[in-house]
C-alpha positions as CSV (number, residue, x, y, z in Angstrom):
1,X,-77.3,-158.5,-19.5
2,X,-80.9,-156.8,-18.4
3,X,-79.4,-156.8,-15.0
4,X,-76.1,-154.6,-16.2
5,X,-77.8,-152.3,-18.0
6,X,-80.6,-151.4,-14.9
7,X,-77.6,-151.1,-12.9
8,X,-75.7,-148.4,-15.0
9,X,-79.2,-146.6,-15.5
10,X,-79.5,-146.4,-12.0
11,X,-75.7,-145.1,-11.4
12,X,-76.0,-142.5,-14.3
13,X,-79.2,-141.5,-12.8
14,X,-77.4,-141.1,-9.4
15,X,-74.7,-139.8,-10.9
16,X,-76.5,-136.9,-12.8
17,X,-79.2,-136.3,-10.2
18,X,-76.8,-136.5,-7.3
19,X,-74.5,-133.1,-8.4
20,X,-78.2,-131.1,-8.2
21,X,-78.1,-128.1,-6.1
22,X,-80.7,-127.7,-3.7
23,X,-83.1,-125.0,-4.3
24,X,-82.4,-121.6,-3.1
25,X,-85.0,-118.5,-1.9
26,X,-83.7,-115.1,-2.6
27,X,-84.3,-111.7,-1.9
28,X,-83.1,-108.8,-4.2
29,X,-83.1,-104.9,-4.0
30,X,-82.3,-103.0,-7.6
31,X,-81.9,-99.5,-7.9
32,X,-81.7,-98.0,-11.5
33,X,-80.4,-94.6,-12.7
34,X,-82.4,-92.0,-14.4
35,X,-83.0,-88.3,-14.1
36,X,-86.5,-88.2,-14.8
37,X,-87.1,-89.6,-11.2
38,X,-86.9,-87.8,-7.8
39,X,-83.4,-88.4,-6.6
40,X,-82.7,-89.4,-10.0
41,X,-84.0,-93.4,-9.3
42,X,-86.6,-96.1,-9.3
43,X,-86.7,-98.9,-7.1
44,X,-87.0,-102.7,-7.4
45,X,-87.3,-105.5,-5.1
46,X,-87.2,-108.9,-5.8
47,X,-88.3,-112.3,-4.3
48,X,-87.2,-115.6,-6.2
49,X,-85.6,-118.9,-6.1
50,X,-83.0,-120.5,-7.8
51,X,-84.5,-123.5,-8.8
52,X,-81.4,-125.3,-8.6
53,X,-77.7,-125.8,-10.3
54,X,-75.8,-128.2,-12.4
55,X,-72.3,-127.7,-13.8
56,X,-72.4,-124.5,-15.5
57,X,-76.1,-123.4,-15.1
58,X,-79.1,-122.4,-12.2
59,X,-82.4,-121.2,-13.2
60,X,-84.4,-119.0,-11.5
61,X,-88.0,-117.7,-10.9
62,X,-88.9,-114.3,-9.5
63,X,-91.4,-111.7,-9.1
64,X,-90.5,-108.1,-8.8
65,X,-91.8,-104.7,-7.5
66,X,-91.2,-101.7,-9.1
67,X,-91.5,-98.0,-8.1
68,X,-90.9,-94.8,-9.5
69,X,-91.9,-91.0,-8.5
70,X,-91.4,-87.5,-10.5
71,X,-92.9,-84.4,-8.5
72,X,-93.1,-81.1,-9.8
73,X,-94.5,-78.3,-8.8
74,X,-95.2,-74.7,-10.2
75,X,-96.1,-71.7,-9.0
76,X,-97.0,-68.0,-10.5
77,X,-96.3,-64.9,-8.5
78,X,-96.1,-61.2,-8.4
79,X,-93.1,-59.4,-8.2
80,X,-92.6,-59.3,-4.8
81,X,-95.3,-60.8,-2.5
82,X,-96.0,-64.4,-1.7
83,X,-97.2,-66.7,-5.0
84,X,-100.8,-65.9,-6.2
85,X,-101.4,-69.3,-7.5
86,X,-99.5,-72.6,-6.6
87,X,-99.7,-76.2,-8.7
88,X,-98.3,-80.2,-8.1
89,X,-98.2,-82.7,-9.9
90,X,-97.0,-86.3,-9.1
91,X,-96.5,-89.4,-11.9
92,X,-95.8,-92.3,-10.5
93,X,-95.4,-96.1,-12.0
94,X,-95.6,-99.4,-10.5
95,X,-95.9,-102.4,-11.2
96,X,-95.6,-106.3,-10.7
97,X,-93.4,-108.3,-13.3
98,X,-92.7,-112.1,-12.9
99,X,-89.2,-113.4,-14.6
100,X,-87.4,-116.3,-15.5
101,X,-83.9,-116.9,-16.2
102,X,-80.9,-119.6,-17.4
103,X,-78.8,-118.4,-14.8
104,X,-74.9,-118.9,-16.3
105,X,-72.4,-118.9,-14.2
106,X,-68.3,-120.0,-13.4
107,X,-67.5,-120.7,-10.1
108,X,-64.5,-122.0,-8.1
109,X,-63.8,-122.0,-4.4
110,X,-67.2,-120.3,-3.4
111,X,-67.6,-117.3,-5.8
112,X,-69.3,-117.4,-8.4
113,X,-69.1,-115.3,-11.5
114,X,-72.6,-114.9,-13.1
115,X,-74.4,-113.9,-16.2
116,X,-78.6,-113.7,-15.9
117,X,-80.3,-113.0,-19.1
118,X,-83.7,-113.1,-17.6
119,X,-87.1,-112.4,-19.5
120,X,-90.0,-110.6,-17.9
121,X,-93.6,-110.7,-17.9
122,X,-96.0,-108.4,-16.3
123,X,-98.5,-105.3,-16.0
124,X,-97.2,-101.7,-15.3
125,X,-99.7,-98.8,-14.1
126,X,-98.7,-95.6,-14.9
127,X,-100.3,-92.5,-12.3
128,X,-100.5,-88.8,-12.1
129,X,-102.1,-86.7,-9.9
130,X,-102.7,-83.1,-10.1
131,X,-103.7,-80.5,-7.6
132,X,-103.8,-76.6,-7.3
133,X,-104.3,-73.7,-4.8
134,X,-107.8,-73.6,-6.5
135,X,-108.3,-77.0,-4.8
136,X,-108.7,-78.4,-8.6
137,X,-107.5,-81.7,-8.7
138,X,-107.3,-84.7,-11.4
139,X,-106.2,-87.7,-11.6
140,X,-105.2,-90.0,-14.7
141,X,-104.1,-93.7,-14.6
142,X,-102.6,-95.8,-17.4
143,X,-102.1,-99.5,-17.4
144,X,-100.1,-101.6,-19.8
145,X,-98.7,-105.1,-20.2
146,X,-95.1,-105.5,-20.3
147,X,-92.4,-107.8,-21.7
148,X,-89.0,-107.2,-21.9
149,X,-85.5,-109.1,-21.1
150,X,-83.0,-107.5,-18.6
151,X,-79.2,-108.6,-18.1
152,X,-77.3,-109.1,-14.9
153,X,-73.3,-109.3,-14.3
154,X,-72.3,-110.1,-11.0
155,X,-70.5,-111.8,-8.3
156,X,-71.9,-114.1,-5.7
157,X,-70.2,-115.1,-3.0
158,X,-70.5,-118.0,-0.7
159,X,-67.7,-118.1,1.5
160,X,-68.8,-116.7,4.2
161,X,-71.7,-119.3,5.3
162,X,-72.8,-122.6,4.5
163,X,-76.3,-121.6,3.9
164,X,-76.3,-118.1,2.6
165,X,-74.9,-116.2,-0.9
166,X,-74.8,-113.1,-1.0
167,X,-75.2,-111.4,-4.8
168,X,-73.7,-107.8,-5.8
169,X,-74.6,-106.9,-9.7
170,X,-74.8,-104.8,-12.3
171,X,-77.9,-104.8,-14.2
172,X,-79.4,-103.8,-17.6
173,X,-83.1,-102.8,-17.3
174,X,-84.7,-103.8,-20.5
175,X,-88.3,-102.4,-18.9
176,X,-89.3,-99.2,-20.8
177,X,-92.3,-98.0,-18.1
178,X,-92.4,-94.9,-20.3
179,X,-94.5,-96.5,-22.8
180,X,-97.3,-95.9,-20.0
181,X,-96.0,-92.8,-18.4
182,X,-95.9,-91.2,-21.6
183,X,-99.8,-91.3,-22.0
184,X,-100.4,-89.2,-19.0
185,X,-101.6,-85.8,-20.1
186,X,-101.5,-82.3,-17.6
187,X,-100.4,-80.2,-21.0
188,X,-103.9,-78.6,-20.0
189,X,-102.9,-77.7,-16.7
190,X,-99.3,-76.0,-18.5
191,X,-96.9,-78.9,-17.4
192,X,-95.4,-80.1,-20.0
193,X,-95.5,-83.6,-21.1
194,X,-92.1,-85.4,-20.0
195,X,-90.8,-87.9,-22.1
196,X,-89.7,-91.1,-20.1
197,X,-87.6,-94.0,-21.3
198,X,-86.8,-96.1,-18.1
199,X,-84.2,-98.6,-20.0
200,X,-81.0,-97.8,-17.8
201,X,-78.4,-99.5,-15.6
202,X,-78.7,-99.9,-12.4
203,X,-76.7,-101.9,-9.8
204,X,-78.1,-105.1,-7.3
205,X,-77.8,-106.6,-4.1
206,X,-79.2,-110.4,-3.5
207,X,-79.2,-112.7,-0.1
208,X,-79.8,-116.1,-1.3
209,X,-80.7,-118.1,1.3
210,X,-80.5,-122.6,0.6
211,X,-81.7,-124.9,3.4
212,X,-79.0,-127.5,3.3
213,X,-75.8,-126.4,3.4
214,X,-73.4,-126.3,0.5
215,X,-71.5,-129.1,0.8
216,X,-74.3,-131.4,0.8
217,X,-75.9,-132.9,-2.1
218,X,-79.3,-134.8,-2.7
């Protein structure tokens, strides 16, 4: 009796175990809408790995970059006549954010329909820098801790190789950098303080890359 119930231990193990998808490493580049930016974006980029995948679910790990710049400039003139006096000013944010995530997904014949509520951790530093024809310049720096969720709907699609998925999403950006942006101060130097909310869509592009191919199990 000992004997029988080792044995189906060991073939439910197998059983479970065996349907494991092999880990994955990924690559990710995010851009995300919002007017407050030059060219009306910031930037992400993302490297991670999906930890692996059973049934209906694939967690992954990450850790992301992100960037955004708004320059502005000023200047004060006569009439006619080149400007008398000239101003810039840059605010920037970056930051490093690590995030984990329950991967959902439905897939049949290769593709994969996903759904990634992920949660992130992380520190964002907030930096302006100011500087005139009167060679005055200042610079002020923020830093903050961040944590936030973001949400992901996409399609990833496997089809095409036995090793690499490639990942095309649309994304909800729970990160609200303006929290430190919005502490940076030139009212003093007569620009006006801007009020940034960086929670916006965005859209995504993933290559996954897993180092046995996908019909093989472990």
């Amino acid at each position: 009796m000992k004997n029988l119930l080792v044995i189906a231990l060991l073939f439910l193990n197998y059983h479970c175990f065996g349907q494991l998808g092999t880990p994955s490493l990924y690559g990710e580049y995010d851009v995300f809408i919002d007017e407050e930016f030059n060219d009306n974006i910031f930037h992400k980029i993302t490297l991670g790995s999906e930890l692996t995948s059973f049934k209906f679910i694939a967690p992954e790990f990450d850790v992301s970059y992100y960037y955004g710049l708004n320059s502005q400039e000023m200047f004060d003139a006569e009439q006619t006549g080149p400007p008398t006096y000239a101003a810039y000013l840059n605010e920037n944010f970056e930051g490093f954010v690590l995030g984990f995530s329950p991967k959902l997904f439905y897939e049949e014949e290769g593709t994969r329909v996903v759904f990634i509520p992920k949660y992130h951790f992380g520190k964002i530093r907030a930096k302006g820098n100011f500087l005139d024809s009167d060679d005055v310049a200042l610079e002020k720096v923020t830093k903050l801790k961040m944590y936030y969720w973001s949400f992901a709907l996409g399609i990833e699609e496997s089809k095409w190789s036995n090793n690499a998925t490639y990942g095309f999403y649309l994304i909800y950006n729970g990160l609200n950098a303006g929290k430190a942006l919005n502490q940076l101060d030139f009212n003093a130097q007569s620009f006006s303080k801007d009020n940034y909310n960086t929670r916006t869509i965005g859209l995504g592009i993933r290559i996954s890359y897993n180092f046995k191919a996908r019909n093989q199990i472990i």
